[in-house]
Backbone bond lengths (Angstrom), bond angles and torsions (degrees), N, CA, C in turn:
res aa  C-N    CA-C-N  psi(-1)  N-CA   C-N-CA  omega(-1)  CA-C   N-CA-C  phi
1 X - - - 1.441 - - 1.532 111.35 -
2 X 1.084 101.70 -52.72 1.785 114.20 -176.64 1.851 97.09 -56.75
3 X 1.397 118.38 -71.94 1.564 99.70 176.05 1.189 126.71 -52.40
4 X 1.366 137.69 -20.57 1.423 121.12 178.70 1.752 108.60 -88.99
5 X 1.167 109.54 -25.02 1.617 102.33 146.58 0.920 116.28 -56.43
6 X 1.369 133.91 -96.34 1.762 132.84 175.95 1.150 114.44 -5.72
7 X 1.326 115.45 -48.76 1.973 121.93 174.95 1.735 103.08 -78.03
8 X 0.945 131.79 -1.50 1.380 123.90 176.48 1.470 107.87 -99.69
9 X 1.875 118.65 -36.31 1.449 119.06 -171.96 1.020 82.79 -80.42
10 X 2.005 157.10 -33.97 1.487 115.42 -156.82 1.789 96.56 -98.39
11 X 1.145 131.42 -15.33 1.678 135.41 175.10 1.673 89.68 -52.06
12 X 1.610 123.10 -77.25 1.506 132.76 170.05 1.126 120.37 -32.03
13 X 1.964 133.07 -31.65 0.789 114.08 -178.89 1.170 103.80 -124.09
14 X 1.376 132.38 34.69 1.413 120.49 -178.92 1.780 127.61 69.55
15 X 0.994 121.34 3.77 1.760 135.23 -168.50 1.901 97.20 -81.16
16 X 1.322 96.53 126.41 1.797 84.93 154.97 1.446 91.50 -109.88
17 X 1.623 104.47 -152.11 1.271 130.00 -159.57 1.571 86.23 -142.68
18 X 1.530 102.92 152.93 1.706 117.16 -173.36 1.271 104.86 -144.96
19 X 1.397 132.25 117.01 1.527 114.35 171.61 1.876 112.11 75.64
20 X 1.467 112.12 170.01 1.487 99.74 -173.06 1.587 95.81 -169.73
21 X 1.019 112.79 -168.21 1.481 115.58 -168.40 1.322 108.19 -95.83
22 X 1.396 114.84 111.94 1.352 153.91 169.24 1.747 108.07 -19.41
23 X 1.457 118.24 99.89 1.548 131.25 -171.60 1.896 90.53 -36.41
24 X 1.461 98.31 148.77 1.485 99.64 161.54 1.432 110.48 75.77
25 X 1.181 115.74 16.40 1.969 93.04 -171.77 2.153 81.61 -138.38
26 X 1.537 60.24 135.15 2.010 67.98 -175.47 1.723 108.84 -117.04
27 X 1.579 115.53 -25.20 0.875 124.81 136.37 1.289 147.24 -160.46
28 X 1.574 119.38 160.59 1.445 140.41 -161.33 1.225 150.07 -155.48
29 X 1.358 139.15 136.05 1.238 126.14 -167.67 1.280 110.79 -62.17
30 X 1.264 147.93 136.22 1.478 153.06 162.82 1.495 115.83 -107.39
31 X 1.451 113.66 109.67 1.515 96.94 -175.47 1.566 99.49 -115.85
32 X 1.313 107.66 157.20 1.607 105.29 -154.31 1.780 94.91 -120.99
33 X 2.060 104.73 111.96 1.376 96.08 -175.59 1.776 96.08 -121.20
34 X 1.348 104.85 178.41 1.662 131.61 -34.65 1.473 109.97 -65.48
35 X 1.041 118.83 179.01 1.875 115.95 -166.67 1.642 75.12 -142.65
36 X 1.249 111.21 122.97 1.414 134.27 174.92 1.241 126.94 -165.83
37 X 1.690 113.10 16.96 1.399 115.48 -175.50 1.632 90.45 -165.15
38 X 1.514 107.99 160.84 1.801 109.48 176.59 1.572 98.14 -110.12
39 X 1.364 122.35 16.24 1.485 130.70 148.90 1.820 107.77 -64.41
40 X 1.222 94.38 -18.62 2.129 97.20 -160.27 1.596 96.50 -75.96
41 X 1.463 123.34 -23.20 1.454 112.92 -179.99 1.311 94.37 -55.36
42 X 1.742 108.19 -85.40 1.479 116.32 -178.74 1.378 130.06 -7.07
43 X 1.564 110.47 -78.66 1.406 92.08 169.67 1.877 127.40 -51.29
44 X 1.659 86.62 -55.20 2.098 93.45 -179.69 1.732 104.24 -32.44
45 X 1.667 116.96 -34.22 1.722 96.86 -151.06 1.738 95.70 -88.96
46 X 1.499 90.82 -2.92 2.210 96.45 -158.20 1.671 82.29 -87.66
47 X 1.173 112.81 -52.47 1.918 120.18 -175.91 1.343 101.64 -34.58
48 X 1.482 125.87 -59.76 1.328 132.51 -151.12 1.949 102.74 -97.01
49 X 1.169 105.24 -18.14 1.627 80.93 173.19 1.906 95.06 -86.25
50 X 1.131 119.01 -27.31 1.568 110.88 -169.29 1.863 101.65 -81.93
51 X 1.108 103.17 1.18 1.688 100.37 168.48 1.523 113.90 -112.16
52 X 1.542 115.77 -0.15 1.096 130.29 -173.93 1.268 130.55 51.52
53 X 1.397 112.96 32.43 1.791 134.56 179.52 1.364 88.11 -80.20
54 X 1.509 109.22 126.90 1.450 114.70 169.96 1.778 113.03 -89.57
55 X 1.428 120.66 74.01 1.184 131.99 -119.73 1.926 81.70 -118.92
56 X 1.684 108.85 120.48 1.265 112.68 161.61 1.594 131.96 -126.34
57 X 1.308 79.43 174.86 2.090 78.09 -174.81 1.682 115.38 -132.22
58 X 1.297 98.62 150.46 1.615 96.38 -170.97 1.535 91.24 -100.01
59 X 1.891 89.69 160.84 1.259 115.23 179.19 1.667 123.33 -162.37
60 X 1.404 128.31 147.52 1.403 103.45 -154.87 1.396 110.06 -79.97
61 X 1.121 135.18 129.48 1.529 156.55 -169.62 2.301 92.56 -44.57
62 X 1.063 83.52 -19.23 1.764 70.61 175.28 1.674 121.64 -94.41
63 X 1.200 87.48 19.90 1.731 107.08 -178.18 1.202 99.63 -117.85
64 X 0.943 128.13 -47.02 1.317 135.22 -170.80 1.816 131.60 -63.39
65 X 1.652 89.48 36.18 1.682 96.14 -167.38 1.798 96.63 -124.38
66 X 1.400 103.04 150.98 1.488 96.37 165.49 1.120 100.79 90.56
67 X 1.450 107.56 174.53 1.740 125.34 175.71 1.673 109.54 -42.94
68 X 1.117 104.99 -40.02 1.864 108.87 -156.28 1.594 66.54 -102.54
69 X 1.587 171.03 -67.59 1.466 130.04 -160.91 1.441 93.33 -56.45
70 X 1.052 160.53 -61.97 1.245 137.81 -122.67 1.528 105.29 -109.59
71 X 1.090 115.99 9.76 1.517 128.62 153.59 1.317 119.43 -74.47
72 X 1.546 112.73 -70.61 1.234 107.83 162.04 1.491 138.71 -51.17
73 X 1.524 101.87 -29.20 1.694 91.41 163.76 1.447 116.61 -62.26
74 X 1.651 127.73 -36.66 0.967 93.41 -151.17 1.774 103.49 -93.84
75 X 1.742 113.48 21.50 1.246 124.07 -177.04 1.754 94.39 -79.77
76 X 1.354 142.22 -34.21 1.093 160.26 153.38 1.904 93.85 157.63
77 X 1.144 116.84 52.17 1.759 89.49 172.55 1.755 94.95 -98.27
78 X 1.452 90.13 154.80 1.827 101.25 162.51 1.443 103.41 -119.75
79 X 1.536 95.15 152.92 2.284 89.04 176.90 1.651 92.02 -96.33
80 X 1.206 88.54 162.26 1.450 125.80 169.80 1.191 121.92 -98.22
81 X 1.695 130.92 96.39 0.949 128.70 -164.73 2.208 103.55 -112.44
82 X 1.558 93.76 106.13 1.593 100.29 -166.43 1.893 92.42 -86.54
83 X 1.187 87.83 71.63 1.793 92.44 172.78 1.888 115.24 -78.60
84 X 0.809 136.15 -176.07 1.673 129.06 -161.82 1.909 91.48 -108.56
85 X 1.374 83.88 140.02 1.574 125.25 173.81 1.544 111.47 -74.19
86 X 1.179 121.70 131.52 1.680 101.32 -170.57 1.214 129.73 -16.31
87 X 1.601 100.50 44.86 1.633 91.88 146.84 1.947 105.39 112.24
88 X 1.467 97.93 -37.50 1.560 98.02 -166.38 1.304 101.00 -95.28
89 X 1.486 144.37 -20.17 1.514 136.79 -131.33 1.640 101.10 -157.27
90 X 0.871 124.60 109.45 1.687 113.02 141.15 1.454 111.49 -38.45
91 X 1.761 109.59 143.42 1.241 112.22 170.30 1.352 120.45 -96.68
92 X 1.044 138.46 139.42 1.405 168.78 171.09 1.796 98.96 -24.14
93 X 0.962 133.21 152.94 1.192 142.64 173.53 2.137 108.30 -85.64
94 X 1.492 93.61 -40.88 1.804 80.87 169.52 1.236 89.65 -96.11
95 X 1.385 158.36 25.92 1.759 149.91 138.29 1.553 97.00 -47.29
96 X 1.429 95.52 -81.10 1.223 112.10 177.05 1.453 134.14 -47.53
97 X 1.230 121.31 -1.87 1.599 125.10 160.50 1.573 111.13 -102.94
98 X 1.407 103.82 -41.37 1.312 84.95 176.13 1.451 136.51 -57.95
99 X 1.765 91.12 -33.82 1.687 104.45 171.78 1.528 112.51 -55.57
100 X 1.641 121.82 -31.63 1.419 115.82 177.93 1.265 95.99 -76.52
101 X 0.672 151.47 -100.70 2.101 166.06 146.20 1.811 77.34 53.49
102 X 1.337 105.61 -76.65 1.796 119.41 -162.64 1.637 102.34 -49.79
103 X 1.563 99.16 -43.58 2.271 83.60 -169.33 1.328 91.95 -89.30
104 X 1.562 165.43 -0.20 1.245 147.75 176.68 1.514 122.39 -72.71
105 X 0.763 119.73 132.69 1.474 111.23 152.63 1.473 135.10 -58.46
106 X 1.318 105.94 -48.83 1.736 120.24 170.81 1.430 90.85 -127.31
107 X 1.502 116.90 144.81 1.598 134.95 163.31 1.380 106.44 -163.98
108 X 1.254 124.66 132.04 1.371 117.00 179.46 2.125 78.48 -139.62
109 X 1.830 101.84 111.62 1.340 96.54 162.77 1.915 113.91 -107.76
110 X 1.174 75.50 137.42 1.974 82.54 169.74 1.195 119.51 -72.30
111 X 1.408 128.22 152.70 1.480 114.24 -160.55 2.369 80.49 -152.11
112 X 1.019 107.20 139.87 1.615 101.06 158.84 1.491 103.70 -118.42
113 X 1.416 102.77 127.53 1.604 101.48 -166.13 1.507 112.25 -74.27
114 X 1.688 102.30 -34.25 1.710 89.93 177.71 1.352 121.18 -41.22
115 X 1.181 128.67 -41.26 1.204 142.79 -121.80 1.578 153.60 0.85
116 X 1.640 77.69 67.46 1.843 110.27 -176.39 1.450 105.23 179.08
117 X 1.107 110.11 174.24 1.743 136.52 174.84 1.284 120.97 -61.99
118 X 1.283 102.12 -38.90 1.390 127.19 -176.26 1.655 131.52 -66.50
119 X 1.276 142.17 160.39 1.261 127.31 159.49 2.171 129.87 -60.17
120 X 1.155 98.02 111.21 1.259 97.26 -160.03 1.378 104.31 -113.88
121 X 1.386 140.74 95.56 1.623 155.29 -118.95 1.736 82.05 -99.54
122 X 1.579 122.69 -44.68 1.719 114.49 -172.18 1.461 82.57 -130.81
123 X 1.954 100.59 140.48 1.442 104.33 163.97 1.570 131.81 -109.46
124 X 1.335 109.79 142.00 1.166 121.49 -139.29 2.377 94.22 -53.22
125 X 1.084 115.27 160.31 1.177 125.14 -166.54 1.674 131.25 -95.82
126 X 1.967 107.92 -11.48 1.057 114.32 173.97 1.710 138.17 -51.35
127 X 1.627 92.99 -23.33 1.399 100.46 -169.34 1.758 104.61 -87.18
128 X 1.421 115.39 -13.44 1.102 134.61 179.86 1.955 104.65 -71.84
129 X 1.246 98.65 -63.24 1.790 99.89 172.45 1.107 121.10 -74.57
130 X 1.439 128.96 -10.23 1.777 133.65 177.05 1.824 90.31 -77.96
131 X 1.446 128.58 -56.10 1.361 119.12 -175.34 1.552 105.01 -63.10
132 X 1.017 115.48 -40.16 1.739 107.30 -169.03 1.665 100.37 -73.12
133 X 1.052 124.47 -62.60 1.922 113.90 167.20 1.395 132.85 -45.77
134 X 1.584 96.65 0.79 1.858 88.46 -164.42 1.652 77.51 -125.92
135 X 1.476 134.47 -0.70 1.356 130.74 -163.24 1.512 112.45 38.05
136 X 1.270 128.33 62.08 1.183 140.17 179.58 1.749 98.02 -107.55
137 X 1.256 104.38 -179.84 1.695 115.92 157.34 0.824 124.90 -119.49
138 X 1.811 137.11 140.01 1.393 112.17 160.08 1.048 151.78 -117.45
139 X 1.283 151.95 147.18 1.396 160.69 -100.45 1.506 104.51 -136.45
140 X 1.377 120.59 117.99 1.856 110.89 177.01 1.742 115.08 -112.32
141 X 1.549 102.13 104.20 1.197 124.94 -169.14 1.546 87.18 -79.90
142 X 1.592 108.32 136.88 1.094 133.80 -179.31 1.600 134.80 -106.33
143 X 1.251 160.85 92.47 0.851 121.57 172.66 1.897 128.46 -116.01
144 X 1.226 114.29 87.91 1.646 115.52 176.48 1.668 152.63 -57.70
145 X 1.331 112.85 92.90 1.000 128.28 -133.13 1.216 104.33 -76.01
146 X 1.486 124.40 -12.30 1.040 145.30 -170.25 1.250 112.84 -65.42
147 X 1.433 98.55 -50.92 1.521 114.40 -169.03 1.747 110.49 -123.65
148 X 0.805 113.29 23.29 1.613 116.64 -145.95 1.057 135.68 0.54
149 X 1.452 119.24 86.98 1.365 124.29 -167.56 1.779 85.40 -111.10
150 X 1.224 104.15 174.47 1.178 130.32 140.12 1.325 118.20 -145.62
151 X 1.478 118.38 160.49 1.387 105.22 170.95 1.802 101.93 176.05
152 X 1.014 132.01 -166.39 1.527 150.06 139.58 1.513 130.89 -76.93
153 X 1.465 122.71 100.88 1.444 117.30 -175.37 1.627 100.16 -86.54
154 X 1.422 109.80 -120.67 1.643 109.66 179.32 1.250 123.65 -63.17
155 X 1.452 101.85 163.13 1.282 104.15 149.69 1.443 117.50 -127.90
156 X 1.723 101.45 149.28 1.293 95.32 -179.57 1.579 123.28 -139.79
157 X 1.657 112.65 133.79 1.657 104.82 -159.30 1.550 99.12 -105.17
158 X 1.176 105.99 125.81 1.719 141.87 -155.14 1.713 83.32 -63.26
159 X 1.107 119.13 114.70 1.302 119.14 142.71 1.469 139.15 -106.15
160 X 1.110 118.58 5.67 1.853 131.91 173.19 1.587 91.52 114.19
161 X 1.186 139.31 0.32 1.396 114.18 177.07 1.264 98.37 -90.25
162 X 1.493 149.38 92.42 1.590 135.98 -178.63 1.409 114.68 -85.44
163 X 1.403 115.97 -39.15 1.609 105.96 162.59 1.384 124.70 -29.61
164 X 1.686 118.08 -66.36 1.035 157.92 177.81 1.420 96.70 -32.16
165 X 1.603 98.17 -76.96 1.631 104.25 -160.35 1.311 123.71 -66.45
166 X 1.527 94.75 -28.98 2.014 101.82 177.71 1.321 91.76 -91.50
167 X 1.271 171.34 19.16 1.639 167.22 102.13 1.568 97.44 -26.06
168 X 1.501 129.14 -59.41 1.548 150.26 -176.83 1.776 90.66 -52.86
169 X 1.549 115.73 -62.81 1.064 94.47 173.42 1.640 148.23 -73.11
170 X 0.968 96.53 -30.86 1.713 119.44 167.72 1.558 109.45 -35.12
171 X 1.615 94.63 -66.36 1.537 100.31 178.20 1.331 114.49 -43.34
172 X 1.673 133.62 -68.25 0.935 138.86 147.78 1.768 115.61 11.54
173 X 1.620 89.75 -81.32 1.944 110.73 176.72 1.317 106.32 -43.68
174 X 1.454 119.10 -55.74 1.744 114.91 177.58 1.237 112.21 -48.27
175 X 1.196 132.72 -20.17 1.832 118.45 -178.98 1.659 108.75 -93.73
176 X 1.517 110.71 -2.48 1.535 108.98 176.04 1.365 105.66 -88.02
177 X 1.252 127.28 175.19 1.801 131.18 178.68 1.552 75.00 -148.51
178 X 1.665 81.47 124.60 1.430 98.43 160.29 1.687 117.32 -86.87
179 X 1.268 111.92 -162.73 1.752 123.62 -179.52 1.886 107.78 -65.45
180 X 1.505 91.57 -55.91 1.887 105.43 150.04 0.841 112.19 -141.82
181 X 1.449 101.32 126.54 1.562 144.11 -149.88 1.199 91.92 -85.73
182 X 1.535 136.44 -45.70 1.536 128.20 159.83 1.343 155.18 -43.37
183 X 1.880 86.31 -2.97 1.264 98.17 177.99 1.862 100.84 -135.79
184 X 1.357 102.08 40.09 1.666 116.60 -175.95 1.576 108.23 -116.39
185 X 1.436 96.97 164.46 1.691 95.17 174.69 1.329 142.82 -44.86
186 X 1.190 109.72 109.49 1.987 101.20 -171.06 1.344 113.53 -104.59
């Protein structure tokens, strides 16, 4: 049901699809650039059921109750439950993904690195250490407003250089145009 919707909002709105999820990878971080509009779910969630990435998102487990939790689950969100670490610590929000990442079989979570709407000059770094702890790869979900694509560009498997590798991606991000482009990767 959900894909033949998804295939109806991008027919309606003009969107193709570019690229797709990478043979062999069952799971991975996916971070979805540029994020500069709350139009970017919409397309991102329509992109990924018509590319068939079983593609999810975290959210804190205290949201996750009621009509609107069970909406979002079935958009793909999972909650995040930062329950205590032997005892001394709440766990970490990338603790806690990686630990899912590690017991799944397939998980592909979405991550937006800015993390906001806004223009964000360095992006924030969690989604960078959730792939390197969970030995996953990650995947740069796209969406170009320019042209309306969506799709999957690289992938890239985290080896400890993170400057490096999110610089590798950025560049990448500079050839997308977001919804406003003024508040996208420069």
């Amino acid at each position: 049901m959900m894909k033949l919707l998804a295939r109806l909002v991008f027919w309606i709105t003009g969107w193709k699809i570019s690229g797709g999820m990478p043979k062999g990878v069952r799971k991975a971080v996916l971070i979805a650039i540029p994020h500069t509009s709350n139009w970017d779910l919409l397309y991102a969630r329509a992109a990924f059921y018509l590319m068939e990435v079983p593609v999810r998102f975290t959210i804190k487990k205290e949201i996750m109750v009621g009509p609107l939790g069970w909406l979002i689950k079935s958009l793909g969100g999972i909650a995040i439950d930062r329950k205590k670490v032997s005892g001394k610590r709440k766990q970490t929000y990338t603790e806690a993904m990686i630990q899912m990442l590690k017991e799944q079989e397939e998980l592909v979570i979405m991550v937006t690195p800015e993390g906001t709407r806004s223009y964000a000059p360095k992006w924030k770094s969690g989604f960078y250490h959730i792939a390197l702890g969970a030995e996953v790869p990650i995947l740069v979900g796209f969406l170009d407003y320019k042209t309306k694509t969506a799709g999957i560009g690289p992938m890239i498997v985290p080896d400890g250089r993170m400057d490096e590798q999110i610089e590798e991606m950025m560049v990448f991000g500079r050839t997308i145009t977001g919804k406003y482009p003024e508040k996208g990767i420069r």
